[in-house]
C-alpha positions, 0 to 999 in steps of 0.5 A: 284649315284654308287661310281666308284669303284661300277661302274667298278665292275657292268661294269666288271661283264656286261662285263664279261656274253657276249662276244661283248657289245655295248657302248650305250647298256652298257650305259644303261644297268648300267644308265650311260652315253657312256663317263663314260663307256668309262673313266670306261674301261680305268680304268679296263684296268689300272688295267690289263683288256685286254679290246679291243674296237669293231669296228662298226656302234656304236662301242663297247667292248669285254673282251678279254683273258690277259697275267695274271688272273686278279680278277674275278666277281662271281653271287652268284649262279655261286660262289656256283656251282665253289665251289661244282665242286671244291668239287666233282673233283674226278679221277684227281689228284688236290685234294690240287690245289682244295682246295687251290682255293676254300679256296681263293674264301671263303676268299673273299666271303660276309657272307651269301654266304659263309654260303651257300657253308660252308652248302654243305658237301658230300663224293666223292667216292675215286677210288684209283690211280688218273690221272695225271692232265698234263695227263688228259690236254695233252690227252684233248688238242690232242683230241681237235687237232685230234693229234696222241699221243704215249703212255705207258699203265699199266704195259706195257712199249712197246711204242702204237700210239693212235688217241684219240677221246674224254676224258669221266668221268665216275663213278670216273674215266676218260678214253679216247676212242681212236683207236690204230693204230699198233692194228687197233681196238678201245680201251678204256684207263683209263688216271691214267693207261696211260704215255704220251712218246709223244705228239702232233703228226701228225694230223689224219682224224677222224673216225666214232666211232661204236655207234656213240659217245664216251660216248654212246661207252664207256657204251656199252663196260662196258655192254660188247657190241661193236656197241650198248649201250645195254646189249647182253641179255635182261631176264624178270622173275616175283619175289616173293618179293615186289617191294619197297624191288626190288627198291633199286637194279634195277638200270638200270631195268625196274619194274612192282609192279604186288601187292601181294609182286610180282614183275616183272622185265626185266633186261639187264645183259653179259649173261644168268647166269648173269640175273640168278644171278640178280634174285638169290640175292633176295633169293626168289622164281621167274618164268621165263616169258622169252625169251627161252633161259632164261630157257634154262640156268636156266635148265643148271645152276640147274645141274651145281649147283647140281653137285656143292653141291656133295663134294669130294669124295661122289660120 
């Protein structure tokens, strides 16, 4: 028979995955009887677990939220996933907060699972300045309230009332897709760029943000688009270079391996040139499938860089 030490834990634990559990589904999901679950939540509450008891036909329990962080329970497989996350925190500032905790957790952790974390090592890209973790909560907490913020961005010390919409992550950083309203358009702030003057505003009624979402609005704004997660310009052209030295460059491009070291490839880019400039780097020689206006700009962009090649004073 379990100690009762080893009990509470499988008690807590249970209590823990769920929000409301029934005494007598607790009873025999750990094989003890509903009075010793009964004796065993009285001893977690001793011990500082806001346990409360769950009204109904057979009554029961639910975890609920304390004054303090009492001692938590971990599966193996959720100590493994805190410890990568706390690995990978990239663009707020709680590098030293992270590694504090994931420390705490590796201290009290059985051998064979802190052999397993002690096994993931990786590099975060580090991205420069970091947001400020009180800003990233505040920001957080106003989006959850739809609660205007006033707010000091960049350089810029002029005070902007902004209605934030949603906190997104992205290639190590973190910005918030908000309206502005003196300016009455839509804006995309990088939160390591923004000082909060004030917060917890008046409360605004939501609006509907262009492509729908705010993560799908963000990667439209990095393609240079406003309405739509698309590049403004779609080019297809066939390269004279294998597909396998293509692959590693084609993020985001669609390849057909056509055999014979050609490859054709269709590839979103900001315009014309861009596409151009994609194909450019592979320093080989390539047809244009299209659309028209694909040719029309390479025919542009061959004068442009004749013209380019005749230095000073040859002409």
């Amino acid at each position: 028979m379990p100690s009762p030490s080893h009990r509470m834990l499988n008690l807590l634990s249970v209590l823990q995955s769920r929000r409301d559990w029934g005494g007598q589904e607790l009873a025999d999901r750990l094989g003890v009887t509903v009075r010793t679950i009964r004796r065993d939540v009285d001893r977690l509450r001793e011990l500082g677990y806001a346990i409360t008891a769950v009204k109904g036909p057979y009554g029961g329990y639910r975890l609920a939220p304390g004054e303090e962080l009492p001692p938590l329970l971990f599966d193996d497989e959720q100590a493994v996933a805190i410890a990568v996350a706390l690995q990978s925190a990239s663009g707020v500032d709680i590098a030293d907060a992270a590694a504090r905790a994931l420390a705490t957790m590796r201290q009290v952790m059985p051998s064979h699972l802190r052999h397993r974390i002690d096994t993931i090592r990786f590099e975060v890209d580090a991205t420069g300045e970091q947001a400020a973790p009180e800003v990233v909560e505040a920001v957080s907490g106003a989006t959850r309230d739809r609660r205007t913020l006033r707010i000091e961005y960049g350089g810029d010390d002029r005070s902007r009332r902004i209605e934030p919409y949603a906190v997104v992550a992205r290639d190590g950083r973190w910005y918030v897709v908000a309206w502005e309203l003196d300016a009455a358009d839509w804006r995309i702030l990088r939160l390591d760029r923004l000082r909060l003057r004030q917060g917890g505003g008046v409360p605004f009624e939501p609006r509907e943000i262009p492509t729908g979402n705010a993560r799908t609005f963000l990667a439209a704004r990095f393609k240079g688009a406003s309405d739509e997660d698309r590049w403004p310009v779609t080019a297809e052209f066939i390269l004279s270079v294998p597909v396998g030295r293509v692959i590693p460059f084609a993020a985001g491009a669609a390849l057909d391996d056509l055999g014979g070291g050609r490859t054709r490839v269709q590839v979103g880019s900001w315009s014309w040139a861009g596409a151009l400039a994609w194909a450019l780097r592979f320093d080989a020689p390539f047809e244009i499938v299209g659309p028209p206006e694909l040719a029309d700009a390479a025919a542009a962009l061959a004068g442009r860089l004749t013209d380019s090649a005749v230095g000073p004073g040859i002409r």
